[in-house]
Backbone of each chain as ProteinMPNN parsed JSONL, in Angstrom:
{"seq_chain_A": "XXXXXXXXXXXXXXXXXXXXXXXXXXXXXXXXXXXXXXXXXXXXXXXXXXXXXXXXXXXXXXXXXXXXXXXXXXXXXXXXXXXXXXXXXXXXXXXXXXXXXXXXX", "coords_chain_A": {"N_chain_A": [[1.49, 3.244, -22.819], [-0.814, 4.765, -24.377], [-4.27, 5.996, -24.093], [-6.255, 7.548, -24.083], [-7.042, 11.292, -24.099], [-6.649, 14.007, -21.867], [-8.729, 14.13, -19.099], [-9.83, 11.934, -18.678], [-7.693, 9.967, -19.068], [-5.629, 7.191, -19.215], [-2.581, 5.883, -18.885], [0.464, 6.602, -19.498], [2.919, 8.526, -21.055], [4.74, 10.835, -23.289], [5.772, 14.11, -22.438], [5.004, 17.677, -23.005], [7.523, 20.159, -21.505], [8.49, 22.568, -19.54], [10.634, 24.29, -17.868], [12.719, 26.565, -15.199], [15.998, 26.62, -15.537], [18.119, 27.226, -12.94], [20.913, 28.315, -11.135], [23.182, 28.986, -8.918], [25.252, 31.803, -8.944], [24.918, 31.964, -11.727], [22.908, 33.302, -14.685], [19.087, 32.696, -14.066], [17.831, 30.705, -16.915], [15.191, 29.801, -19.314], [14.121, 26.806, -19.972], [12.901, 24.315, -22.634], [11.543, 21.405, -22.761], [11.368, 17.799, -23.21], [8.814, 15.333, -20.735], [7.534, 13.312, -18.279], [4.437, 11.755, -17.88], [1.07, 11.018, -16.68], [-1.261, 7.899, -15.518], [-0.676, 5.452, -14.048], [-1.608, 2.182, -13.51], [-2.639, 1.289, -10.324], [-2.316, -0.844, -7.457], [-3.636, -1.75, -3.904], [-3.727, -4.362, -2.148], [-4.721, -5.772, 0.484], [-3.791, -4.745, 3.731], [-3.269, -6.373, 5.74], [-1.682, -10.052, 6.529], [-3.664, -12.123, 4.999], [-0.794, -11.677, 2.865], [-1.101, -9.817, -0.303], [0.521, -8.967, -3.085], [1.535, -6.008, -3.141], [1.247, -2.87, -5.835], [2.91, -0.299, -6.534], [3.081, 1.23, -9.069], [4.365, 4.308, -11.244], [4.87, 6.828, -13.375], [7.26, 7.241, -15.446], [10.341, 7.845, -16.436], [11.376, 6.008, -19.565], [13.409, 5.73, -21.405], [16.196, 7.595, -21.938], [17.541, 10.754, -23.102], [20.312, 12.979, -22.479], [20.842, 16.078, -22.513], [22.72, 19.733, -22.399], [23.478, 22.094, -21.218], [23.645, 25.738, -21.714], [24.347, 28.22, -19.478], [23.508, 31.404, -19.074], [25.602, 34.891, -18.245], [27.364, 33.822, -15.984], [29.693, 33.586, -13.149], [33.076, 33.973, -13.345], [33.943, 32.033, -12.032], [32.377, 30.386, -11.874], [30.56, 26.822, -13.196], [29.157, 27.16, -16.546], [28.057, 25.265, -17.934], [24.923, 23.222, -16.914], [23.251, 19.961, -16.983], [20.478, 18.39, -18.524], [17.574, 16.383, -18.23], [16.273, 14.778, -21.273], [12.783, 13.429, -22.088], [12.823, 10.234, -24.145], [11.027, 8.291, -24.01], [8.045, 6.744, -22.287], [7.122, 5.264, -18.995], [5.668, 3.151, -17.065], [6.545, 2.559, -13.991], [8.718, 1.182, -11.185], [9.525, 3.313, -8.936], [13.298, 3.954, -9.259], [15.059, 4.911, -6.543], [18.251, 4.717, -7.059], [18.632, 6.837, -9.645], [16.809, 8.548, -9.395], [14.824, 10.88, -7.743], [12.511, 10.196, -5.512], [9.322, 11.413, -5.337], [6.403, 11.659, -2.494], [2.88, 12.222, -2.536]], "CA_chain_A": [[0.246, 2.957, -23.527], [-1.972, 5.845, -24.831], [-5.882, 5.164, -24.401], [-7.126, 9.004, -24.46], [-6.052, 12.209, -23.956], [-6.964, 14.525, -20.988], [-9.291, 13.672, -17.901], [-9.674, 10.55, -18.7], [-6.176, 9.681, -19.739], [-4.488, 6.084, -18.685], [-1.126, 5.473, -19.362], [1.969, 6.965, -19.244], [3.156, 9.691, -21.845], [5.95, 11.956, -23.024], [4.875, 15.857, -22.577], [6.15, 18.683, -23.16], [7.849, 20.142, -20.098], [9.192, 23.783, -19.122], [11.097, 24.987, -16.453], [13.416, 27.514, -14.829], [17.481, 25.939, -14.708], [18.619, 28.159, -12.002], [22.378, 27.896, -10.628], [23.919, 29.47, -8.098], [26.501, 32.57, -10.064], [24.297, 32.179, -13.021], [21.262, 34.242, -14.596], [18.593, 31.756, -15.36], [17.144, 30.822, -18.266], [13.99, 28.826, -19.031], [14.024, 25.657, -21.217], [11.993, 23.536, -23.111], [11.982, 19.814, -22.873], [9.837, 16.874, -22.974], [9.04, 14.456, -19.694], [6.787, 12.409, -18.45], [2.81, 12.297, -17.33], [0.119, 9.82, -16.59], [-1.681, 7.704, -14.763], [-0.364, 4.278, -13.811], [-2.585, 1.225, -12.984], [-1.654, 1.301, -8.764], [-3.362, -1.432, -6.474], [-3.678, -2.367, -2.445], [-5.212, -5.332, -1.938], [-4.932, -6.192, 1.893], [-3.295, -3.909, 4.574], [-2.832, -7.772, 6.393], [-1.733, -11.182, 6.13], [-2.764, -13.208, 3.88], [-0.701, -10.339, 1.802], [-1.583, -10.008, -1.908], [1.263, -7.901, -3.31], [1.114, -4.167, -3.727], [1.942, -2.507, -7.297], [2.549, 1.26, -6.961], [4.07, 1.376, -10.248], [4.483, 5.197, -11.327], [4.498, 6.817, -14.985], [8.914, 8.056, -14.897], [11.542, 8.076, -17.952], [11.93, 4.926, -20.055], [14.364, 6.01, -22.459], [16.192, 8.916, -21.869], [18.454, 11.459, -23.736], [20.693, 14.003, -21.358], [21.281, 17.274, -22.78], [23.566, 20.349, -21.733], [22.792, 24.277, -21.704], [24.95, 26.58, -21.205], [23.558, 29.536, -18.482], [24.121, 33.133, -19.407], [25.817, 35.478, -16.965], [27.866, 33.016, -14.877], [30.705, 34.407, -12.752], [34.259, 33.189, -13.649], [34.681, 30.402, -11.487], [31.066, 29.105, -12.043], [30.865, 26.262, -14.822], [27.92, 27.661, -16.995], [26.932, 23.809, -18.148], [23.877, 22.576, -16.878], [22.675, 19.251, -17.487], [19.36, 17.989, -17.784], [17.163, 14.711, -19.487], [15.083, 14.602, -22.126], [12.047, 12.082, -22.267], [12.384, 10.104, -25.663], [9.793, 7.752, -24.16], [8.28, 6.816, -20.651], [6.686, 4.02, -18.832], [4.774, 2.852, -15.494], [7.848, 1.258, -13.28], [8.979, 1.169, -9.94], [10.854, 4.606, -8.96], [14.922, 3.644, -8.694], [16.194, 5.428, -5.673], [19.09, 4.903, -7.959], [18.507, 7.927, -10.213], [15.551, 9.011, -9.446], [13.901, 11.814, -6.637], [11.61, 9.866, -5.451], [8.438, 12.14, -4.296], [5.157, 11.156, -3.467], [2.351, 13.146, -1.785]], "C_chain_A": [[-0.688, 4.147, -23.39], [-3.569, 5.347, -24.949], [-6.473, 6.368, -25.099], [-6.632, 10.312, -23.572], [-6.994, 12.781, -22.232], [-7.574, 14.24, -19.571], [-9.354, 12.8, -17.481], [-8.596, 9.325, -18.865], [-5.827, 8.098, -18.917], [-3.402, 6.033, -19.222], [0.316, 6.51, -18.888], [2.88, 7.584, -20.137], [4.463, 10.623, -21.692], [4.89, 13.327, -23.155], [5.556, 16.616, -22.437], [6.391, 19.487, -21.728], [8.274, 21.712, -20.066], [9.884, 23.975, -17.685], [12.419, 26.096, -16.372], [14.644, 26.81, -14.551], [18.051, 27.397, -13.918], [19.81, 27.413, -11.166], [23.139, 29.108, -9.821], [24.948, 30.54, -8.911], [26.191, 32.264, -11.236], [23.517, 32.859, -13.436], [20.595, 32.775, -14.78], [17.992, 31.583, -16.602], [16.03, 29.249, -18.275], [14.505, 28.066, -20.205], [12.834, 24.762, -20.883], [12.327, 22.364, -23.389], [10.769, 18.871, -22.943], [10.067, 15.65, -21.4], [7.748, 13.914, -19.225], [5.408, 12.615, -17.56], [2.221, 11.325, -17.649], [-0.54, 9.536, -15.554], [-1.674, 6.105, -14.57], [-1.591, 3.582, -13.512], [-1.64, 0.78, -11.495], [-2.893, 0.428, -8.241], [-2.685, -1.813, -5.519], [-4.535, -2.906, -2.173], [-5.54, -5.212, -0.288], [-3.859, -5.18, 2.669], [-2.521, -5.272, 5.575], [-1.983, -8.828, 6.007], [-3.623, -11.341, 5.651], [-2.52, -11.818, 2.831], [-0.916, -10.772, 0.578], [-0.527, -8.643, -2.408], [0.773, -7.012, -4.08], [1.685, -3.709, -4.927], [1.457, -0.841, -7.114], [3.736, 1.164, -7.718], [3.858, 3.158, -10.497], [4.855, 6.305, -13.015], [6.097, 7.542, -14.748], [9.765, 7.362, -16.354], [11.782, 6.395, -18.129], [13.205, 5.159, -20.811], [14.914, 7.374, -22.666], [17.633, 9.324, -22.344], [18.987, 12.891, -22.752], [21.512, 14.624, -22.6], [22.41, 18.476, -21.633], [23.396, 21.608, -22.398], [23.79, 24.739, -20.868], [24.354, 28.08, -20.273], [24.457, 30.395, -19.103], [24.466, 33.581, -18.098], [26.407, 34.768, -16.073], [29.351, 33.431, -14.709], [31.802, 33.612, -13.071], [34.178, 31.944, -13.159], [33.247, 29.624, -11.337], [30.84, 28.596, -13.226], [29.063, 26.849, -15.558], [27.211, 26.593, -16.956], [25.692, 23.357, -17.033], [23.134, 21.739, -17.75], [21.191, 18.987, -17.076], [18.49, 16.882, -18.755], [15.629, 15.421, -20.427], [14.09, 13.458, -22.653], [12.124, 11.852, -23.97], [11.13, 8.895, -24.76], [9.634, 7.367, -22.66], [7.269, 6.078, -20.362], [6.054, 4.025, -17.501], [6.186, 1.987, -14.714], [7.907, 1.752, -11.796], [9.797, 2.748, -9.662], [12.124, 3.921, -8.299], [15.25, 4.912, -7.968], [17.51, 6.062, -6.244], [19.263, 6.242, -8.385], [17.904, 8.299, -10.334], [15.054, 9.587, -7.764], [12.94, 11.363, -6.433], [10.013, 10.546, -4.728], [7.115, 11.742, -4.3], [4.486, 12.231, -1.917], [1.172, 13.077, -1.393]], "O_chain_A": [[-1.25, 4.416, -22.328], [-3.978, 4.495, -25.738], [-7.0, 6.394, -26.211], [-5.957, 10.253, -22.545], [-7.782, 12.056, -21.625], [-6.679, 14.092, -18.739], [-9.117, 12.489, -16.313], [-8.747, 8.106, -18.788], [-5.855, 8.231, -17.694], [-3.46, 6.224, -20.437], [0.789, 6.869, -17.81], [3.979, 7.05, -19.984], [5.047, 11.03, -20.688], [3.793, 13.506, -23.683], [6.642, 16.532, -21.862], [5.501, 19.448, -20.879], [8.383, 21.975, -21.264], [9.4, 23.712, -16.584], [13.031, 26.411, -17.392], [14.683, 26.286, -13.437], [18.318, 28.449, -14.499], [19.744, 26.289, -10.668], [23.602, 30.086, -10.408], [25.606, 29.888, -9.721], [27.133, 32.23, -12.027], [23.001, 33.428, -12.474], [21.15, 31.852, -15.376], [17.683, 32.574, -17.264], [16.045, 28.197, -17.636], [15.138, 28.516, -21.16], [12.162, 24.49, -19.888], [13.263, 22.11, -24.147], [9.574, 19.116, -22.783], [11.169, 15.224, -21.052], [6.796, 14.157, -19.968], [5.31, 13.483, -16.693], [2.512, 10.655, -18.64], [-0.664, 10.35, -14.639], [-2.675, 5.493, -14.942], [-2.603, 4.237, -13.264], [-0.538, 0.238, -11.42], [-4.078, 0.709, -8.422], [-1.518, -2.188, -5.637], [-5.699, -2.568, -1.957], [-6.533, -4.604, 0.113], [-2.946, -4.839, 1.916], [-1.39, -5.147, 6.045], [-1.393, -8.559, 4.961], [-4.545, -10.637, 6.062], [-3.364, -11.142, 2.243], [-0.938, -11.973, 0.308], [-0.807, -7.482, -2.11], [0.051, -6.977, -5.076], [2.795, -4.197, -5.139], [0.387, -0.279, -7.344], [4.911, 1.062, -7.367], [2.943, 3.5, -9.748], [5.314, 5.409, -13.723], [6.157, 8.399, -13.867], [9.463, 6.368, -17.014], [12.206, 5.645, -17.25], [14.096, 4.37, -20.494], [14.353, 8.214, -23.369], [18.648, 8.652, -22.159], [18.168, 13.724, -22.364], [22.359, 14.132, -23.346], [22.777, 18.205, -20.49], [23.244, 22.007, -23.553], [24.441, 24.393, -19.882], [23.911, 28.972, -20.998], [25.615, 30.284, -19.506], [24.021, 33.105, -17.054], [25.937, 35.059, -14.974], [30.13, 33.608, -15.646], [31.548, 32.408, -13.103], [34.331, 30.911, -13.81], [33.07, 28.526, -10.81], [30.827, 29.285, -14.246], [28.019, 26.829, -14.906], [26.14, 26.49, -16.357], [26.297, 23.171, -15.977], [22.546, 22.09, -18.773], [20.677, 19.169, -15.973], [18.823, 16.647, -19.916], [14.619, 16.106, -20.266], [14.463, 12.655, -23.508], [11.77, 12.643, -24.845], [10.09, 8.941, -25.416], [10.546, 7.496, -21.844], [6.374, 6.011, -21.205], [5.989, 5.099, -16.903], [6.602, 0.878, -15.05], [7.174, 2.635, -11.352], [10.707, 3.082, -10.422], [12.131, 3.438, -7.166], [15.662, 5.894, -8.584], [17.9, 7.224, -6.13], [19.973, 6.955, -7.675], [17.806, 8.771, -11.467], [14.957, 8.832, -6.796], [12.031, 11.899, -7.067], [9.652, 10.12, -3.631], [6.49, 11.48, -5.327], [5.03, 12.704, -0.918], [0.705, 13.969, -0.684]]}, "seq_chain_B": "XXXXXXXXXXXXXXXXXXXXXXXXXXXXXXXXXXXXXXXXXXXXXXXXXXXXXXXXXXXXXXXXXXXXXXXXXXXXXXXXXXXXXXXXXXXXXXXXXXXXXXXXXXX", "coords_chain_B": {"N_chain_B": [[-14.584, -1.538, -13.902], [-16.112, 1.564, -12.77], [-14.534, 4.61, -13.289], [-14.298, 7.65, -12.211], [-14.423, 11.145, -11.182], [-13.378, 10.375, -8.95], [-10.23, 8.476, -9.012], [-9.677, 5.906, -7.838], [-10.423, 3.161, -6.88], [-13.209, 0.717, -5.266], [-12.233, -2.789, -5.466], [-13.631, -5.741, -6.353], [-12.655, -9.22, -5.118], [-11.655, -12.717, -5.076], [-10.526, -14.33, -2.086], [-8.822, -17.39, -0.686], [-8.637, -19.313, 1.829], [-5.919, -21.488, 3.459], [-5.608, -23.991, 6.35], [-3.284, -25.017, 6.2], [-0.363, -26.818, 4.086], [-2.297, -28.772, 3.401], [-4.475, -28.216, 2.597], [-6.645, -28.567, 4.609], [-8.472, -27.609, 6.274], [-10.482, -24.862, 4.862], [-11.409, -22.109, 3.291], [-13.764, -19.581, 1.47], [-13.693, -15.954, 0.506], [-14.8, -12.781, -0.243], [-13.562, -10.511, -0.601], [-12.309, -6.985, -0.651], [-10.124, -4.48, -2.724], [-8.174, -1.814, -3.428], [-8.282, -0.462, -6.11], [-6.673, 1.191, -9.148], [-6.451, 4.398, -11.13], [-4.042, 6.794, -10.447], [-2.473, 9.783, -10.874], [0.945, 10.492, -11.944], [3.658, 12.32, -12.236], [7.224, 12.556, -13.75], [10.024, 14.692, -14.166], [13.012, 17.024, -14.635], [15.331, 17.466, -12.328], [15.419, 19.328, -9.875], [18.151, 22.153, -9.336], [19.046, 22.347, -6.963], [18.114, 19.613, -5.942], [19.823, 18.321, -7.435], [22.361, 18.646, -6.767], [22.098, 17.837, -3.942], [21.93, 15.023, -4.414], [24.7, 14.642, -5.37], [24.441, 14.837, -8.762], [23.474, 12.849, -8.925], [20.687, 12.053, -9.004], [19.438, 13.245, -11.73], [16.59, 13.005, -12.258], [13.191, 14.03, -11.293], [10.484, 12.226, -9.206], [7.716, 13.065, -8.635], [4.108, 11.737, -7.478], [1.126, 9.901, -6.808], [-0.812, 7.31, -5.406], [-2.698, 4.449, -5.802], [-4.764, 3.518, -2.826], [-5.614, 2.304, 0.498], [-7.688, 3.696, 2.009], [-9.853, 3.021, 4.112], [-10.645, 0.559, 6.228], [-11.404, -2.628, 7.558], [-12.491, -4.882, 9.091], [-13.618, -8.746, 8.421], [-15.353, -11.853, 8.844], [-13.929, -14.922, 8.092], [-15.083, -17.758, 7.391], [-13.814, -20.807, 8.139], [-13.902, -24.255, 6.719], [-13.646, -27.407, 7.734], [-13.678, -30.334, 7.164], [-13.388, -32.85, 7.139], [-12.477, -33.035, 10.604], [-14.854, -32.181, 11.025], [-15.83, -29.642, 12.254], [-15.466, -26.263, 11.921], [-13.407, -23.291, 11.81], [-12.844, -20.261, 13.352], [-11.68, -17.15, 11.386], [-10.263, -13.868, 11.173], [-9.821, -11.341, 8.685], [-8.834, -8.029, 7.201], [-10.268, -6.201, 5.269], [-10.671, -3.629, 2.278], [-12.46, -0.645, 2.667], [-12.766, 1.794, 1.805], [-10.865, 3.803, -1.05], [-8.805, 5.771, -1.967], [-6.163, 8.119, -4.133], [-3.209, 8.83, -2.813], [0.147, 8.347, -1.098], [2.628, 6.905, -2.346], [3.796, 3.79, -1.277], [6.987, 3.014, -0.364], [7.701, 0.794, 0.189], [5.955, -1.221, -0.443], [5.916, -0.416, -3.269]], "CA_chain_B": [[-15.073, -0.833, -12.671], [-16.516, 2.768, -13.125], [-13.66, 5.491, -13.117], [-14.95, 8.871, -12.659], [-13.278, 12.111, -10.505], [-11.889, 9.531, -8.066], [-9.777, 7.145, -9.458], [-9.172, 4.928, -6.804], [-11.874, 2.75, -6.219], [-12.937, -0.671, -4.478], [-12.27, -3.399, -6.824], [-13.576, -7.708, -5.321], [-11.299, -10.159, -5.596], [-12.282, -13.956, -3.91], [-9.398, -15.103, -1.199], [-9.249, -18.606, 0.109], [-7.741, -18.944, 3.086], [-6.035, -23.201, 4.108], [-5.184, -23.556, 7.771], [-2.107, -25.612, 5.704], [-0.943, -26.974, 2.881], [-2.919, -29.771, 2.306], [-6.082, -27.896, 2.797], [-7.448, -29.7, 6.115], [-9.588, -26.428, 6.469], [-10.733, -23.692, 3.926], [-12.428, -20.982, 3.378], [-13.253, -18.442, 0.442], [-15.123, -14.805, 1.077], [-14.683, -11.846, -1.091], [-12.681, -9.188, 0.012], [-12.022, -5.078, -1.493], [-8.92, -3.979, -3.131], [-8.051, -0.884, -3.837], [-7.568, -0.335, -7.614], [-7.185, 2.332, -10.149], [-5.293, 4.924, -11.658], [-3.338, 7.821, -9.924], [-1.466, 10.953, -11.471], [2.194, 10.717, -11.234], [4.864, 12.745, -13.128], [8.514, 12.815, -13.843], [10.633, 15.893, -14.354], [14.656, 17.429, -14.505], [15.318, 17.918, -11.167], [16.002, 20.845, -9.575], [19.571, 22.508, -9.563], [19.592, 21.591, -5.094], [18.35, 17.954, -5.77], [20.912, 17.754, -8.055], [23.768, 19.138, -5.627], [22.104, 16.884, -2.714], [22.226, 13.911, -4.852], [25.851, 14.216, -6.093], [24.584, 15.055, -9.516], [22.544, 11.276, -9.289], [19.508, 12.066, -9.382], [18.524, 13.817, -12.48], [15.229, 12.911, -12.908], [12.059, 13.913, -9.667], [9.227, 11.333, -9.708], [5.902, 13.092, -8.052], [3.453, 10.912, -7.506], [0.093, 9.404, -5.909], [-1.068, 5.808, -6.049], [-4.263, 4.14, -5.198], [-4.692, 3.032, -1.32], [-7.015, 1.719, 0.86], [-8.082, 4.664, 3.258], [-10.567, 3.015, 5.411], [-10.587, -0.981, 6.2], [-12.933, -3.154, 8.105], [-12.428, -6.465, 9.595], [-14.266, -9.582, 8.5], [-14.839, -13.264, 9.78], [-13.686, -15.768, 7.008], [-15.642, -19.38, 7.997], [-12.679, -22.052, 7.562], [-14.743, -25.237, 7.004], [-12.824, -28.879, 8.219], [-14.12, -31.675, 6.628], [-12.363, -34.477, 8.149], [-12.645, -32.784, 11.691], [-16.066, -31.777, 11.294], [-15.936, -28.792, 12.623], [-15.155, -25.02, 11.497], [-13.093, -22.112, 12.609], [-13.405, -18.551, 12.058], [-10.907, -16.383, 11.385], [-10.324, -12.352, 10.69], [-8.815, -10.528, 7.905], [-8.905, -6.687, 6.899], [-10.387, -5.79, 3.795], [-10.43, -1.821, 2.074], [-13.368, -0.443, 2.83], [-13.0, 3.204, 0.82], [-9.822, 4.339, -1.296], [-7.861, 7.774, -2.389], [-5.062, 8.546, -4.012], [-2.837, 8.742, -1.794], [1.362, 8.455, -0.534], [3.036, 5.74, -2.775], [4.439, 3.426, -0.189], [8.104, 2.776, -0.99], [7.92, -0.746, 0.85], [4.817, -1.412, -1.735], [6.011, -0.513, -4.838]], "C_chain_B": [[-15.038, 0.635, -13.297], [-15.139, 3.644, -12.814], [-14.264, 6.692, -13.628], [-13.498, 9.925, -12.139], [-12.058, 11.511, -9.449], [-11.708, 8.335, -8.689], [-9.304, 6.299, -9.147], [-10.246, 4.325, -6.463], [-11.872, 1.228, -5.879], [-13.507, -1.556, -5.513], [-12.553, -5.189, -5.846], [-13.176, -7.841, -5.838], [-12.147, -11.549, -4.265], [-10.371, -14.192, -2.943], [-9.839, -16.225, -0.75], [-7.866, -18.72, 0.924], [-7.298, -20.838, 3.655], [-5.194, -22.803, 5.514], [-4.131, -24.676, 7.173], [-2.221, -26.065, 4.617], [-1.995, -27.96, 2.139], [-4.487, -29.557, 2.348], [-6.864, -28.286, 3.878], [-8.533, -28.873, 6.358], [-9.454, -25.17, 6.035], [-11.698, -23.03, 3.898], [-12.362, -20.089, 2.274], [-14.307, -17.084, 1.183], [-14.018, -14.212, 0.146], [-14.367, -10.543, -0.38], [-12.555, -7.972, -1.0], [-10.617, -5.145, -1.329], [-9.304, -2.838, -3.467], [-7.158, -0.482, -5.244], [-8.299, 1.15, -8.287], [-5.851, 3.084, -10.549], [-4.695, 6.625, -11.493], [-2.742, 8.605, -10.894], [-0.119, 10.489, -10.826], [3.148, 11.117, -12.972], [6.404, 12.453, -13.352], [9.034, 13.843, -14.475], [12.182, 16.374, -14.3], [14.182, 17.985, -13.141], [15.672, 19.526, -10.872], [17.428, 21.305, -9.457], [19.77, 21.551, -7.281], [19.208, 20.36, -5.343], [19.479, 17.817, -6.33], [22.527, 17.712, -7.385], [23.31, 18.187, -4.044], [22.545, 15.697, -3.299], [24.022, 13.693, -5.403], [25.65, 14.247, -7.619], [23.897, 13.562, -10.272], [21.56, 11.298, -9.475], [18.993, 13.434, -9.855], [17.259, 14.471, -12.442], [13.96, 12.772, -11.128], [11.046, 13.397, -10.37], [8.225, 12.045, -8.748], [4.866, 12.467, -8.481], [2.66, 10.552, -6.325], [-0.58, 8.137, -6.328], [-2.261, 5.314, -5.322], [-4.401, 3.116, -4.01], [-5.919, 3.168, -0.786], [-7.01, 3.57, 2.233], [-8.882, 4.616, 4.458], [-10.525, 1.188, 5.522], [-11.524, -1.394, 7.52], [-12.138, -4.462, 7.989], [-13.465, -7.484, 9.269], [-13.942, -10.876, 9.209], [-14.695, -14.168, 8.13], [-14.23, -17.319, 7.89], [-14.655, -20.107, 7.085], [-13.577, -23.835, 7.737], [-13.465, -26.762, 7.239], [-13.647, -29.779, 7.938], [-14.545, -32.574, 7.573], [-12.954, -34.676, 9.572], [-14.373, -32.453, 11.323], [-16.294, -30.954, 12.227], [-15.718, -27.389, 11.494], [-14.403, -23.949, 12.604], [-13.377, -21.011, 11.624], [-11.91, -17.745, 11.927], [-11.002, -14.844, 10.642], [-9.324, -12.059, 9.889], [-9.611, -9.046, 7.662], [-9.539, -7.149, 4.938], [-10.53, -4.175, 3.245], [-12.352, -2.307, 1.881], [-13.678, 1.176, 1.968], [-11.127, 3.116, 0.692], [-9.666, 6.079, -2.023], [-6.692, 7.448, -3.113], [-3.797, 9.202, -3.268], [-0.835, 8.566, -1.999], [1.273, 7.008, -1.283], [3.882, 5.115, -1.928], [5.394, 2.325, -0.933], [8.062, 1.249, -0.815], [6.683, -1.631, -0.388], [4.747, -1.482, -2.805], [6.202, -2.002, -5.503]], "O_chain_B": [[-14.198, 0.961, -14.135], [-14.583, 3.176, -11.82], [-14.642, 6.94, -14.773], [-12.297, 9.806, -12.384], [-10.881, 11.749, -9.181], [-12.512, 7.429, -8.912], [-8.495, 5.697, -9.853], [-11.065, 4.896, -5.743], [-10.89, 0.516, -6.087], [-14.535, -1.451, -6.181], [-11.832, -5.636, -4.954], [-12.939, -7.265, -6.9], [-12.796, -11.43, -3.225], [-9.277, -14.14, -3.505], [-11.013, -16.341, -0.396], [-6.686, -18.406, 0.768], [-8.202, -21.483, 4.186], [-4.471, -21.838, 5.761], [-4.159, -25.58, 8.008], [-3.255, -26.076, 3.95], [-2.393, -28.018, 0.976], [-5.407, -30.361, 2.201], [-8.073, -28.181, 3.669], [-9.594, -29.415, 6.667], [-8.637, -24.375, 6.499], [-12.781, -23.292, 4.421], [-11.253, -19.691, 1.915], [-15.231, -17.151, 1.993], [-12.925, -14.669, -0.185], [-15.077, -9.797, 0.293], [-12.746, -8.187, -2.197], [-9.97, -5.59, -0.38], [-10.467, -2.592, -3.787], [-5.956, -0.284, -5.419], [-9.345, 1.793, -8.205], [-4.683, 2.716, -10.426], [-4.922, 7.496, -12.333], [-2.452, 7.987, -11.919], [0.038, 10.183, -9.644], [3.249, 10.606, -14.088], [6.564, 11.596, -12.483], [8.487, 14.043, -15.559], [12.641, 15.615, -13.446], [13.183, 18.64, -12.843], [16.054, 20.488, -11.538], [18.07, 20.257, -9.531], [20.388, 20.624, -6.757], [20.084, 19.608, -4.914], [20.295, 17.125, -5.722], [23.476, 16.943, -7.542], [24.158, 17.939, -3.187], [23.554, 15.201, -2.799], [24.431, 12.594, -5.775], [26.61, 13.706, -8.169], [23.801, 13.23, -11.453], [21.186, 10.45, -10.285], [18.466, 14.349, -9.222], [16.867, 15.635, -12.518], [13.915, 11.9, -10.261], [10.648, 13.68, -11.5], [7.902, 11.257, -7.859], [4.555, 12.499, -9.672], [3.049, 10.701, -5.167], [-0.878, 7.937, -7.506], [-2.686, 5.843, -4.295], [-4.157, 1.93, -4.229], [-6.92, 3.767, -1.181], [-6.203, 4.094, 3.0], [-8.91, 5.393, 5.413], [-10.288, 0.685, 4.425], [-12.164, -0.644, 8.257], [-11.412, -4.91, 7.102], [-14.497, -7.199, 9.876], [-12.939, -11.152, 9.868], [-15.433, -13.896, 7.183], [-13.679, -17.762, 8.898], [-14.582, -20.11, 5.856], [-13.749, -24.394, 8.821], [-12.396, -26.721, 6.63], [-14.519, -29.951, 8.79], [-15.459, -32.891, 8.334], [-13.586, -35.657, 9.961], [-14.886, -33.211, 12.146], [-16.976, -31.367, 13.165], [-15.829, -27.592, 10.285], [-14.672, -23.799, 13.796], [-13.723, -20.761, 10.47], [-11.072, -18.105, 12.753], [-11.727, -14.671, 9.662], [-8.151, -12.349, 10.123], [-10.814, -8.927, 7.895], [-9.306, -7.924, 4.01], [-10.452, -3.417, 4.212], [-13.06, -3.223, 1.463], [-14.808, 1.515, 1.617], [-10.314, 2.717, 1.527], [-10.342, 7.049, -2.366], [-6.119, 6.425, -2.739], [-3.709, 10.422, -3.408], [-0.47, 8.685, -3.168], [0.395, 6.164, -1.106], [4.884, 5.782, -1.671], [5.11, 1.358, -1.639], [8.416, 0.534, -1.752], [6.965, -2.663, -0.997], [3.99, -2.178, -3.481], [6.281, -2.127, -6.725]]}, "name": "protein", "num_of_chains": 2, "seq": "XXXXXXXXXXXXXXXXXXXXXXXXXXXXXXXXXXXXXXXXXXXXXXXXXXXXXXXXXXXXXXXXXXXXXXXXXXXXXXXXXXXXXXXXXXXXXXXXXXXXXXXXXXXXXXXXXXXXXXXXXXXXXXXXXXXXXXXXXXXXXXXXXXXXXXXXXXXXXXXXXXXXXXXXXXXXXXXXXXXXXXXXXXXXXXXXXXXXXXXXXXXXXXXXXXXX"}
């Protein structure tokens, strides 16, 4: 859900993304992707009994499309492919352990 | 509730508190939550998460979620009818929040 853009922003958004795929016996190369950004609705009611359950929900990939790039410069016995996801759309949820790096800070 | 630079802020809520179920002795008071709305991203992992994970985890979630940072003890008055009396009892309530460490046990 989109309210407004920038400072004020709630929700949970695809955006455009960059980064460096770097591989071991590869050169790298930068790509362009889209992934995800926001600002969840997170509450702690009580630290005690009588508990009131906690919701750190988190803004992370609803619907996602995995791509594959091929690195330049990679030595014989290194596979060039590198995979990596592309947000088609993205949501407030729980982070899955599952498939998901969970980091928080 | 106002959302400015910090977006974690102390939100009332009423609690009533029965010393069982059939109510024999209650109590309400107004307690602080900590509500609002944190930054958190998702991203392609890095080439080493991806080689720690076995190639499972894709996708890194960074993230900060809205927590109580300071808390404070009150007395909740449990009133008894019947008995004609009252007890007291203590609970925590948030007293200031932050953005802050999303706590896995919490989500």
């Amino acid at each position: 859900v989109t309210t407004q853009l920038h400072g004020s922003f709630r929700g949970c958004a695809v955006r455009d993304f960059s980064f460096v795929a770097q591989k071991p016996g590869c050169r790298n190369l930068r790509i362009d992707t889209e992934a995800c950004w926001g600002r969840c609705h997170t509450w702690e009611p009580l630290p005690e009994p009588p508990y009131v359950q906690r919701h750190h929900r988190v803004c992370s990939y609803g619907r996602t499309r995995y791509l594959m790039v091929r690195l330049p410069g990679c030595q014989p016995h290194v596979s060039p492919l590198y995979p990596y996801p592309l947000a088609l759309q993205c949501h407030c949820t729980v982070c899955s352990t599952q498939d998901t790096e969970c980091e928080t800070f | 509730w106002p959302v400015g630079n910090n977006n974690s802020l102390l939100h009332p809520f009423n609690v009533t508190i029965r010393s069982d179920r059939r109510g024999t002795c209650k109590g309400t008071h107004v307690v602080y939550a900590c509500v609002g709305y944190c930054e958190s991203s998702a991203f392609p992992s890095r080439y080493s998460v991806l080689v720690a994970s076995n190639f499972t985890h894709n996708i890194t979630s960074a993230s900060r979620c809205c927590t109580i940072s300071k808390d404070a003890k009150i007395k909740v008055r449990l009133d008894c009818p019947r008995a004609r009396h009252h007890d007291d009892i203590e609970i925590l309530t948030a007293r200031a929040c932050h953005c802050d460490m999303c706590r896995k046990s919490r989500y």
